[in-house]
N, C-alpha and C positions, 0 to 999 in steps of 0.2 A: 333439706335432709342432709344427713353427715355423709362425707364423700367418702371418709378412708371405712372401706367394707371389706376388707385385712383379710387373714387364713383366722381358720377357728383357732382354737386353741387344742394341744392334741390331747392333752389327756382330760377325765372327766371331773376328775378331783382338782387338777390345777382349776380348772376353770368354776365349779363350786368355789373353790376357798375366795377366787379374787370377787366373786358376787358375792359373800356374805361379807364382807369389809366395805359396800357401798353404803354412803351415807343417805339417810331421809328412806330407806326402802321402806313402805309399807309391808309386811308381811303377819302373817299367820302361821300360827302352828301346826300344819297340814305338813306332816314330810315322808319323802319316800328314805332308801338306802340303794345305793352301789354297795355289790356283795356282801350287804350287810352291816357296811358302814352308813355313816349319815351324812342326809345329803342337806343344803338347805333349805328354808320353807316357803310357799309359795307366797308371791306378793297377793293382794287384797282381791287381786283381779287375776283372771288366766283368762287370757284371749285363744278362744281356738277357732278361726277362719271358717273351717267348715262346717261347724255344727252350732257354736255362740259364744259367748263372753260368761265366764262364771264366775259369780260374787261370792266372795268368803266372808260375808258379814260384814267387814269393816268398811264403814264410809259407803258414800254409793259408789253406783255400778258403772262400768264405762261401755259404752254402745260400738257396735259393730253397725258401720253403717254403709261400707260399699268396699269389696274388694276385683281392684282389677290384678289380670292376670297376664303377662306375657310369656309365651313359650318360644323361643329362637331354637328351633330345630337343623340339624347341619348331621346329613346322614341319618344315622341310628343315635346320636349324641340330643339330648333336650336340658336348654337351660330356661327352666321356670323362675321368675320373677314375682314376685305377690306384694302389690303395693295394698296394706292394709289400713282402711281410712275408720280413725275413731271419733269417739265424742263422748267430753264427760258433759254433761249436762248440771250438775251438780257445784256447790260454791266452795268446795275445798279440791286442793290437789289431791290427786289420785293415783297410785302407782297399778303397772299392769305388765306383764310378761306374754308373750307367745307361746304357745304348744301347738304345733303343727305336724298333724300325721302326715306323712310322706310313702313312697314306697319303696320296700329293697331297692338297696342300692344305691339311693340318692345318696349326695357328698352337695352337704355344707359349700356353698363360694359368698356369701356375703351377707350380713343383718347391718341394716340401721336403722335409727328413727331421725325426727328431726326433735330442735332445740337440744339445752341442755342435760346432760345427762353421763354417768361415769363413761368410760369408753363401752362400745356396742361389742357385742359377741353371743355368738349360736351356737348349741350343739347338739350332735347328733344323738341321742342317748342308745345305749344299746341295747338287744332287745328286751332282755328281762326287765332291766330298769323304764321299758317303755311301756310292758305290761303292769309293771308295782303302778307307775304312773298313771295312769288309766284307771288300776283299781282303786287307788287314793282319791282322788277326783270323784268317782261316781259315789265311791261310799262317805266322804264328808261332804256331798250335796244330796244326797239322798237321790239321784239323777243318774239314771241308765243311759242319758243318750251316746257319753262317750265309747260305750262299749260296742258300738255301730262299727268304730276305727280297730277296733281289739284288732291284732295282727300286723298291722301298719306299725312302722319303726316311728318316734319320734323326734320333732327338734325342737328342743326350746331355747330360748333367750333369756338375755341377760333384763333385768328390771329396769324399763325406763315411764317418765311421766305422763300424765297427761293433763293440762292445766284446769283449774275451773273453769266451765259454760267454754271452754275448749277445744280444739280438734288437736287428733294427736294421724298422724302416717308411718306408719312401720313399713319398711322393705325387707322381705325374706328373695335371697339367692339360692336356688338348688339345681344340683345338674344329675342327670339321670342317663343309663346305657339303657336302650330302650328295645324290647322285644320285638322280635320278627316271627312271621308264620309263612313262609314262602317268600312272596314279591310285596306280600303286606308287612306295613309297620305298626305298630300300635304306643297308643301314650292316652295313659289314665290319672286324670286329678282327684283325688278321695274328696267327695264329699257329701252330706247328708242327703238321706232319700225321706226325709220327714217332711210331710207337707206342711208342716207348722214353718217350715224354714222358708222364709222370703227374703235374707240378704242381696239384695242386689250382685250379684259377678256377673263382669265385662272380661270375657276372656278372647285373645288375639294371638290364636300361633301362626309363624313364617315357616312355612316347609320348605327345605331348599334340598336336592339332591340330585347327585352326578348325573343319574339317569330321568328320563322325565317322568311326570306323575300323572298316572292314569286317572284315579278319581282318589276324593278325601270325602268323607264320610264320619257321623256324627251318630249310633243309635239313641243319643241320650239327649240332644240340643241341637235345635233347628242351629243352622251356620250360613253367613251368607260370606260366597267363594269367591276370591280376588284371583287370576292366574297372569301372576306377574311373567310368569316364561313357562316353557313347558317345562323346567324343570325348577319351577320354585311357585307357589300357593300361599297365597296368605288368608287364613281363617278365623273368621271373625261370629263367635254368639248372636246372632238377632237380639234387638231390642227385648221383643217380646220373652225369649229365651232367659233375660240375665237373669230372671227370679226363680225358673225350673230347679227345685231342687234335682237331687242327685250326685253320683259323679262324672266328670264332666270326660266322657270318652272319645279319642279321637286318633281315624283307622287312612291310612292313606293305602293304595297300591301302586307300584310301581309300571312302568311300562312293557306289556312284549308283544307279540308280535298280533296287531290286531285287538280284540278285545282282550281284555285281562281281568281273572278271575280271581276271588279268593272265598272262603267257606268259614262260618264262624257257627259251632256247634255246639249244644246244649244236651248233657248225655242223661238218659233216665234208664228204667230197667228195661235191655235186647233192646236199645234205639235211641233216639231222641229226638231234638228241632234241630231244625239248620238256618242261617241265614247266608244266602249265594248273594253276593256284591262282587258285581260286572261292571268294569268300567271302558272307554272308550278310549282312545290314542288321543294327547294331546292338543294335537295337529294332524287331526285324521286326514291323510290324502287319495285319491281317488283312485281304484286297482284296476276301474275302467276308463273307459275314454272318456265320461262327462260325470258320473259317479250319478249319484241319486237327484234327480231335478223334481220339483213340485211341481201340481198341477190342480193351482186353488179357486175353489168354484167358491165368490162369496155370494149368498143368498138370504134376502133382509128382507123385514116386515113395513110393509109404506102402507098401513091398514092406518085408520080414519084415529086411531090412539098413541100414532107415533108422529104426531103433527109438533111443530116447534122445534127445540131444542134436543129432543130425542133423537130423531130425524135429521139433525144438523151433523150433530155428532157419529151417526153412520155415516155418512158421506165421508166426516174427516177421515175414517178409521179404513173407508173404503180405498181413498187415496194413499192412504201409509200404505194399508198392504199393497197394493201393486205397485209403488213406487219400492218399496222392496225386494222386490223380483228380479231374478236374473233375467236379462233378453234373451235366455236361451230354454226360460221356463213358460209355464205358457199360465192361464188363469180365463174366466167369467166370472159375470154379476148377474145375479137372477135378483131381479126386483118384484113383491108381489103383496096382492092385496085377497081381494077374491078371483083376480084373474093373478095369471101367471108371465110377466114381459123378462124376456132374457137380453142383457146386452147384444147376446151371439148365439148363432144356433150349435155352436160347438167351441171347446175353447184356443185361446188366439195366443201368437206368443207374447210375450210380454214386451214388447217392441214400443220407441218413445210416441209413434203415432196411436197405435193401441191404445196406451196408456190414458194419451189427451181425451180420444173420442169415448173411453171408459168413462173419464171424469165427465165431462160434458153428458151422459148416460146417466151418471149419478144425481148429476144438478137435476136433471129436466125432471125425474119421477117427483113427485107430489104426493101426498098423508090424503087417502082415503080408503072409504071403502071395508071389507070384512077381511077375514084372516082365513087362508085357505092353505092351511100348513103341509095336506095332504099332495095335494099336484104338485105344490113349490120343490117339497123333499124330493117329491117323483121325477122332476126333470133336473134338476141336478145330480140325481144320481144313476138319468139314462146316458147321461154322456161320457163318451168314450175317454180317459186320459190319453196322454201323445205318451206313446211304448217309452219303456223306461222310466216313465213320471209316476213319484208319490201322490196318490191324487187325495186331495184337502179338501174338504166344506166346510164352508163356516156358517153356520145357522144360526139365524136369529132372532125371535120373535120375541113381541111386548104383552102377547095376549092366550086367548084361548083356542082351540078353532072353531071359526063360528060358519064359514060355508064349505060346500061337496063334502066330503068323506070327513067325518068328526069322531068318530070312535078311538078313544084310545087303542085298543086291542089293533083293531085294522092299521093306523097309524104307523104302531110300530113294529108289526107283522110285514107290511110293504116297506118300511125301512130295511129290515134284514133280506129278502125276498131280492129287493130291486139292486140292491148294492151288487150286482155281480162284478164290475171292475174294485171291490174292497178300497172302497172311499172309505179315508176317515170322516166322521162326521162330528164333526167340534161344534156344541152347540152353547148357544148364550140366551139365558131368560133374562130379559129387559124389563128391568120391575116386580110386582108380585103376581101377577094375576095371569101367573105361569101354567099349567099343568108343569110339575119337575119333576116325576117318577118317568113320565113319560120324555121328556129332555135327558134326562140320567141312563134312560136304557138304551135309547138311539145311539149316542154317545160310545153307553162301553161297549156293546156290541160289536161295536165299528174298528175296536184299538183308540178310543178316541177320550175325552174328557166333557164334559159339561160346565159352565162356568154361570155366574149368576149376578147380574148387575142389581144392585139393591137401589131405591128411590133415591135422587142428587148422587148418586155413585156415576164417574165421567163411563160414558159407554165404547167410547173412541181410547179411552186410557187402558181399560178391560181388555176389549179385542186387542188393541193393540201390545198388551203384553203377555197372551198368548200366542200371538201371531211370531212375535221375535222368538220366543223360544224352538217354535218348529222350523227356525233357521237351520241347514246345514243336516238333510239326513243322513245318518251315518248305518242305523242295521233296523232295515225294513220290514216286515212278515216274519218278525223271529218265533221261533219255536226250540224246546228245550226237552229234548229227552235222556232218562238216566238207567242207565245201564243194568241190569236185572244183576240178581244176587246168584253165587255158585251154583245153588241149585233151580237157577233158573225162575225164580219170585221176581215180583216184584219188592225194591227198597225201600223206594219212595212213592210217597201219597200225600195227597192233601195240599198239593204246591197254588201258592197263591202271590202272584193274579194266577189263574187258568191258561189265558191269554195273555199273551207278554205284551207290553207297549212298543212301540217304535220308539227309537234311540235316536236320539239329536245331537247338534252336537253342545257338552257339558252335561248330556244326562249319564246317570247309573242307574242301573237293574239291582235293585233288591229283591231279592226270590224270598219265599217264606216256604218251607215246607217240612215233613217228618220223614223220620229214616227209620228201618230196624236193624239191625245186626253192627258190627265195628271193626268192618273191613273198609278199606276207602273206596269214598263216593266217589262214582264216575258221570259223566254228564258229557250230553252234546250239542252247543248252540249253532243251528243252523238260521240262516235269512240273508234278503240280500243287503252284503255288504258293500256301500259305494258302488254301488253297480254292478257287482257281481255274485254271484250266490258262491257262501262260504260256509265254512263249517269249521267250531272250533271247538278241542276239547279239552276237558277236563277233570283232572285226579285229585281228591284231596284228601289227606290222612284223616284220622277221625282222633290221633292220640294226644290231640289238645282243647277237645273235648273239656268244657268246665262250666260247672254252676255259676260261673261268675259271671259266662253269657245268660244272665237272666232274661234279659233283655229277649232274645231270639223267642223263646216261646208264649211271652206277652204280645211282641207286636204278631206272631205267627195268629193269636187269639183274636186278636184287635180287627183282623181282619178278615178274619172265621165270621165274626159276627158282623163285618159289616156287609160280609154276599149274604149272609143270611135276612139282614134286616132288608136286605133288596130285595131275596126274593119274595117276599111277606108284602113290601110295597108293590112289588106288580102283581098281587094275587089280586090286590084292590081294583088293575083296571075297568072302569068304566062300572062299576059296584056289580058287575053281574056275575062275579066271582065268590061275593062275600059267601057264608052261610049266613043261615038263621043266627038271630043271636042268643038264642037261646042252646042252640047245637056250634058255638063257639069251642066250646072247651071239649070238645070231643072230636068235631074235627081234624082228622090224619092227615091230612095236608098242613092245616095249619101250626096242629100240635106237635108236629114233628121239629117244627121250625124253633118254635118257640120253646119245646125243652131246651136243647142243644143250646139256643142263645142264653137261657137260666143258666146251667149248667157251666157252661165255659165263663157268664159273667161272675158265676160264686165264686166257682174255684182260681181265676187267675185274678179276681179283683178290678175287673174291667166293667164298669158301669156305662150307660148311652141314658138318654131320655128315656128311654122303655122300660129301661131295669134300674133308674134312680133309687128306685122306692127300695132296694135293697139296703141301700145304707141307713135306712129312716129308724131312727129310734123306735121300735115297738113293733117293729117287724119281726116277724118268729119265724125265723128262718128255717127252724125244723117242720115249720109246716108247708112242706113240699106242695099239697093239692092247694093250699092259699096264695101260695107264691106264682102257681102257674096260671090260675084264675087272674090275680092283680095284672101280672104280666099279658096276657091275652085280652084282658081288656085296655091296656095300656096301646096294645099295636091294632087292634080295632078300629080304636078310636083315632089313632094319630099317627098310624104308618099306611093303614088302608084306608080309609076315608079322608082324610085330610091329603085334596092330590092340590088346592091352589091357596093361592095366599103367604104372609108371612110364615105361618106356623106349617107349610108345606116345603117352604126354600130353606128354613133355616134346617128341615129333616135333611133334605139336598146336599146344603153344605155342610153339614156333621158325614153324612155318607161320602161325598169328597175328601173329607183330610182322614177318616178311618179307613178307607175302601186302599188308599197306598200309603198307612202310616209307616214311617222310617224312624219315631221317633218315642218315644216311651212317652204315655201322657201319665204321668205319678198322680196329678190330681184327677184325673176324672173328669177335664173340662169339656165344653160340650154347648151349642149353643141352644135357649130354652126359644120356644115361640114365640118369645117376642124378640129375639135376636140378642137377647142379654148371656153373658159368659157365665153358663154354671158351671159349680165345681164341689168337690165333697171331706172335708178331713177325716169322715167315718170310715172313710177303708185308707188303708196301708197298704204301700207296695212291698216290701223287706228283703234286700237280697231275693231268693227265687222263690218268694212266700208270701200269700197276701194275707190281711188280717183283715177281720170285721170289728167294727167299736158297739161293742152292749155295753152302756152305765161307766161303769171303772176295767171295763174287762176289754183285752184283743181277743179276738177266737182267729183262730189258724182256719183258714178257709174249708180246709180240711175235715173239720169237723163242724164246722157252725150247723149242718142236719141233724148233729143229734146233741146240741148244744145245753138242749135243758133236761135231758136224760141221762148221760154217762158222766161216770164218775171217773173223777184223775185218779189214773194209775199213781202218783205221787204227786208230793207238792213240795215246791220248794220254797223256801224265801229267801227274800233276796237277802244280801251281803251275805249269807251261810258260807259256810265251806263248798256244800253241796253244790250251791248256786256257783263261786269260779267254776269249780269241775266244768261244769254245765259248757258257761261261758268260751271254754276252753276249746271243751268238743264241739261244741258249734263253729267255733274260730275255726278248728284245724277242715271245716270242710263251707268256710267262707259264707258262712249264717249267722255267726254274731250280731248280726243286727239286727236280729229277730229277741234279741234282748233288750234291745234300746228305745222300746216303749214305754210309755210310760202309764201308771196301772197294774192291774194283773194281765197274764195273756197264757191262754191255755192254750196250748200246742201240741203236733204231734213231736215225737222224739224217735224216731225210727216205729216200733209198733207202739211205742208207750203213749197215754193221753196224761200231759204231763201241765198242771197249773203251777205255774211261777208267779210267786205272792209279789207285788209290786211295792215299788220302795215308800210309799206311802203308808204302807202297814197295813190296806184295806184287802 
C-alpha cells in the first residue's frame, strides 16, 4: 500500500481539477456540481463500503469483498481506519473510486491504495454537494439503497485501479470528536440495515482513557472484550457478527463510584423505551471483610444413560470447579441415580484435603440405575450455605425423570418452595432426552440460567465455561426501583428481566423498560455489594431522547415475547394444562398470550419459530382471526407439547439468547427443530420501522391489517420532485432509510397512508 497518506487537499475544486487531468480514468458521464459549478464524472465503479459497489455500465463490476476496520480511540478523540479489500474478477482493468458516508464532524487524515496509480487523495464533500451526491447515484442506477446514508456528510476519492482477475486494498483515514451523554461515550460506524447485505466487516476498536472503563457495550454486534488495564479495552466483532448488517454502535461508560449507570432513550407520544446499562468497577474491591464468597453445591446424573464418556467428562468438570475455589469458600457434590449419595452432609470449605477426598468421591460413583431429579434437586437445596456465601447449583441431568416424584408441575413447584436460602440453580441438559421448559424454569426462577449440551458437544467444556464466568461476585439479590412521577404514578412499567441477574465480575445489566412523561428518570439499585448491602442512585435526563435509539424498543420487544413464549411453554406442564383442542382458540389464558405475541411480532418486525409464518408469501395479514388460529396452532403444537427431544432444546436455546438479547437480530435468525439456523429477508428492520415483503411491495408494519383495503392518501414516484421532498423529511427526523427499499413500499407519513412507486417503474 502507498505510505505517503498526506493532508487532503483544502479546497474542493483544486482537488476536482487535479482528478480530472489523470490519465487511463475510466469514467462516465454521471456528474454532480459545487454551487453550481461542475464537478467531475464518476469513474465506471463507485465503491461505497457500507452498502456495495455500483456499476455504471462500463466494463464489469468490481466486488467488495471484506472490509476490516480499526478504531484507536484516546479519550473522546476516534481515528477510524477502513482497509477496503476488492476484486475485479473480470479480464480487463477497471477503474473505481470511494464514497464513504461518515458522520459530522469527521476530518479527512489519509487515503491510499496499493500499486500504481496518480498520487492518492480524499475529500470531505460538503453537505449539499453530499446530498446532489446521493441523489445522482440513486437516480442513474435506478437504486434507492444509498438514500439509507441521506444526512451523513460524504468522502470521496481520488480514481485508482484495480487489475484484471485482481485484488485491489484501499485505506480510508478519518478522525472523529465523539459524543458524550454523562460518564457514557458513544461512536457509530454508518452502515446498511439491509439484510441482503453480507459483506464481511472485522471491526477492532482500543479504548484507552484517563479514567478507568466501567463496561463497553454493543446494541447492534455481539463483541468479544479484551481489558487490557482498567483503563484501556480492546473490542473486537465475534466471528459470527462480521456479516450482521447494520451500523455498527459502540457505547463504553466511565468509572464512579461503585456501579455505574447510563440510560439510552427512545421517545414516542407522553413516553417512550429506555435501555438502563449498568456496569461494574474495573477492579471491583471488597467494601467488606471477605466481599462475596460462593457456596457451590454440584449435583450430577450417574443414572444407567450416563455410562462412558459422558460420565468421564463430569468428573473432569467436577474437578475444574473445586479446583477453582477459593479455601475460604466452601462447595458439595450430590451424586444420584434413583437414590440420592451426597459427598457431605453439609457443605465443606474448599480446603486441599477436601478437595482430594471430593475427587476420589467422584471417581468411585459408577453409571446406573434411574433418574430421580426430584429428591436430588430437594437436598441440594435443603442445605444451608456458610452466612455471607452466594450459594450455587449446578444441575445436571442426561434424561427424564423416571423414579419417586415425576411430575413436572410438582418438580418445579418444590424447586421454588424449597429454595428458601435463594440458591441459584444453573442447570445443564446433557443430550436431548431433556424435559427443557422444565430445566429453563427452575433456572430463572432461581436468578439463574439453563445451559444445554447437545450430542458429542464436550460436557466438561460447557460446565466449565459457565462455571468461570460466576467467578468473582460483585452485586447479589439486586433489585431496581424507579421513583414515581410528581403526581405520585407510576413512570415506569414493563421493565425486563423482572428479576435482575447477579453481577459477576465483567458482567453488565441491560434493563429494558417504558417510561411516560419527560421529566428525568430516577432509579434505585439496591443488593449486596461485595459483601455489604448498598444502594445506588440514579438521575438521567430524557433531552437526548432520539429515534436513532431504535434499537431500545426492538430488543425491549424481543423480550416481551420471549417471557411470553415462556409462559405458554409452562402452560404445557405435564399436558394436563392443555385445553380441548378444539376450544384452543377461545381459550383466555392462552389467547391472551398469543395476541400480544402477534401483535408486538407485526408491528416491531420480530419473528421466533411460532410467528415465522408471518413473513411467508400469501399470508394475508389483514386477516387478523387467520393469523391468530396459524399462531395458536403453531404454539400447541411446538411450545406446549413438545417438552423433550431436539425440537424441544433447540425452543430452549432460541428462549435463552431472546429471554437476555443485547443485540439487534436484523434477520430474524432463530434455531428451526432440527437445530439448522433459520432466517427471513421478507421483513425489514429500517431505522425505527419494520416492513413486510408482498410480491414488489414493503408494507410499514403499521398498516399491513388493512393492507388490501385502504387506499394511499397519495402516491409518489420515485425520482419526482415530490419524492426528494419526501426523502428530505424523512432524513431531518432520521427515517430515510425507510426509502432505500427496493420496490414499492407503502407507508405511514405521519396520518397520511402514503405508496412510493419504486424505482423499477412497477
Amino acid at each position: 500500500m502507498r505510505s505517503r497518506l498526506g493532508c487532503v487537499a483544502a479546497g474542493v475544486l483544486v482537488f476536482l481539477a487535479a482528478l480530472g487531468s489523470q490519465m487511463g480514468a475510466q469514467t462516465v458521464d454521471v456528474r454532480v456540481s459545487v454551487n453550481g459549478g461542475p464537478m467531475r464524472a464518476f469513474a465506471s465503479n463507485v465503491i461505497v463500503p457500507q452498502a456495495r459497489s455500483f456499476n455504471f455500465g462500463r466494463g464489469g463490476a468490481v466486488e467488495i469483498t471484506s472490509v476490516d476496520a480499526v478504531v484507536s480511540i484516546l479519550e473522546q478523540t476516534a481515528t477510524t481506519t477502513l482497509d477496503v479489500s476488492l476484486r475485479n474478477p473480470g479480464g480487463a482493468r477497471l477503474e473505481a473510486e470511494l464514497v464513504v458516508p461518515v458522520p459530522d464532524g469527521a476530518v479527512v487524515k489519509g487515503f491510499a491504495f496499493e500499486g500504481k496509480g496518480a498520487e492518492p487523495s480524499a475529500v470531505l464533500l460538503p453537505k449539499d454537494e453530499s446530498r446532489r451526491t446521493y441523489e445522482q447515484i440513486v437516480s442513474k442506477m435506478r437504486d434507492p439503497a444509498m438514500l439509507e446514508f441521506l444526512g451523513y456528510n460524504l468522502v470521496r476519492s481520488s480514481v485508482f485501479p484495480v487489475e484484471p482477475r485482481g485484488a485491489q486494498k484501499v485505506r480510508l483515514i478519518y478522525e472523529l470528536l465523539l459524543a458524550t451523554d454523562g460518564s457514557r461515550v458513544d461512536y457509530v460506524l454508518p452502515r446498511s440495515e439491509s439484510v441482503s447485505y453480507t459483506t464481511p466487516w472485522h471491526v477492532t476498536a482500543d479504548i484507552k482513557s484517563k479514567r478507568p472503563i466501567s463496561t463497553v457495550y454493543s446494541p447492534t454486534h455481539a463483541l468479544s472484550l479484551e481489558r487490557v488495564a482498567d483503563n484501556r479495552v480492546r473490542a473486537r466483532t465475534t466471528d459470527a457478527a462480521s456479516t450482521e448488517p447494520g451500523p455498527f454502535r459502540l457505547s463504553w461508560v466511565l468509572e464512579e463510584d461503585g456501579v455505574t449507570a447510563t440510560i439510552f432513550a427512545y421517545p414516542e407520544a407522553d413516553g417512550g423505551y429506555f435501555l438502563l446499562l449498568a456496569g461494574l468497577p474495573a477492579a471491583p474491591r471488597s467494601t467488606g471483610a471477605q466481599g462475596i464468597k460462593r457456596d457451590v453445591t454440584l449435583v450430577y446424573d450417574r443414572s444407567g444413560s450416563m455410562h462412558g464418556e459422558k460420565l468421564d467428562q463430569v468428573r473432569e468438570a467436577a474437578v475444574q470447579i473445586i479446583s477453582g475455589l477459593d479455601e475460604r469458600e466452601t462447595f458439595n457434590i450430590i451424586a444420584y441415580n434413583e437414590s440420592v449419595t451426597p459427598f457431605h452432609s453439609s457443605p465443606v470449605a474448599a480446603t486441599r484435603e477436601n478437595r482430594r477426598a471430593a475427587e476420589e468421591f467422584v471417581k468411585s460413583m459408577e453409571s446406573s440405575g434411574g433418574t430421580n431429579i426430584y429428591d436430588a434437586l430437594g437436598e441440594a437445596l435443603r442445605m444451608e450455605p456458610r452466612e455471607g456465601s452466594l450459594g450455587i447449583v449446578l444441575f445436571l441431568t442426561d434424561g427424564l425423570p423416571t423414579v419417586g416424584q415425576t411430575s413436572e408441575v410438582a418438580i418445579r413447584d418444590m424447586a421454588a418452595k424449597a429454595n428458601r436460602y435463594d440458591r441459584r440453580v444453573f442447570t445443564f441438559g446433557v443430550g436431548c432426552d431433556v424435559n427443557t421448559p422444565l430445566l429453563e424454569e427452575i433456572a430463572s426462577q432461581s436468578r439463574a440460567a439453563a445451559t444445554f449440551v447437545l450430542p458429542k458437544e464436550d460436557v466438561e467444556a460447557k460446565v466449565g465455561q459457565v462455571f468461570k464466568r460466576l467467578s468473582g461476585p460483585v452485586l447479589a439479590s439486586g433489585e431496581i426501583q424507579a421513583a414515581t412521577g410528581t403526581a405520585g404514578g407510576a413512570r415506569v412499567r414493563d421493565i425486563l428481566p423482572a428479576k435482575l441477574p447477579d453481577l459477576f465480575d465483567g458482567d453488565q445489566l441491560v434493563l429494558l423498560g417504558r417510561y411516560t412523561g419527560s421529566e428525568p428518570l430516577s432509579f434505585k439499585l439496591k443488593g449486596n455489594y461485595l459483601g455489604t448491602r448498598r444502594e445506588f442512585a440514579f438521575s438521567f435526563a430524557l433531552d437526548k431522547a432520539t429515534v436513532r435509539n431504535s434499537f431500545v424498543p426492538r430488543l425491549w420487544a424481543s423480550r416481551r415475547i420471549a417471557a411470553l413464549v415462556s409462559a405458554i411453554r409452562q402452560m404445557g406442564a405435564d399436558g394436563g394444562t392443555l385445553p380441548a383442542e378444539a376450544a384452543m382458540a377461545t381459550d383466555p389464558r392462552l389467547k391472551e398470550l398469543v395476541d400480544e405475541i402477534v401483535r408486538l411480532s407485526t408491528q416491531y418486525g420480530i419473528l421466533t419459530e411460532y410467528t415465522a409464518f408471518l413473513a411467508r408469501e400469501g399470508t394475508d395479514l389483514s386477516n387478523r382471526n387467520e393469523l391468530l388460529a396459524t399462531a395458536n396452532a403453531s404454539f400447541e403444537n411446538r411450545a406446549m407439547r413438545t417438552r423433550v427431544g431436539m425440537g424441544s432444546v433447540n425452543q430452549s436455546m432460541n428462549s435463552a439468547v431472546q429471554s437476555v438479547q443485547a443485540q439487534v437480530n436484523y434477520r430474524n435468525s432463530f434455531y428451526d427443530e432440527t437445530m439448522q439456523r433459520s432466517q427471513t429477508a421478507a421483513v425489514q428492520q429500517v431505522n425505527d420501522r419494520a416492513f413486510f415483503q408482498r410480491g414488489n411491495r414493503w408494507v410499514d408494519s403499521r398498516v399491513v391489517e388493512r393492507e388490501n383495503t385502504a387506499r394511499p392518501d397519495k402516491v409518489v414516484e420515485f425520482g419526482s420532485e415530490e419524492w426528494r421532498r419526501l426523502a428530505e423529511r424523512l432524513a431531518s427526523e432520521n427515517r430515510q432509510g425507510t426509502l432505500s427499499l427496493r420496490g414499492d413500499v407503502l407507508m405511514m407519513v405521519d396520518s397520511e397512508l402514503v405508496l412510493v412507486k419504486g424505482a423499477d417503474g412497477k
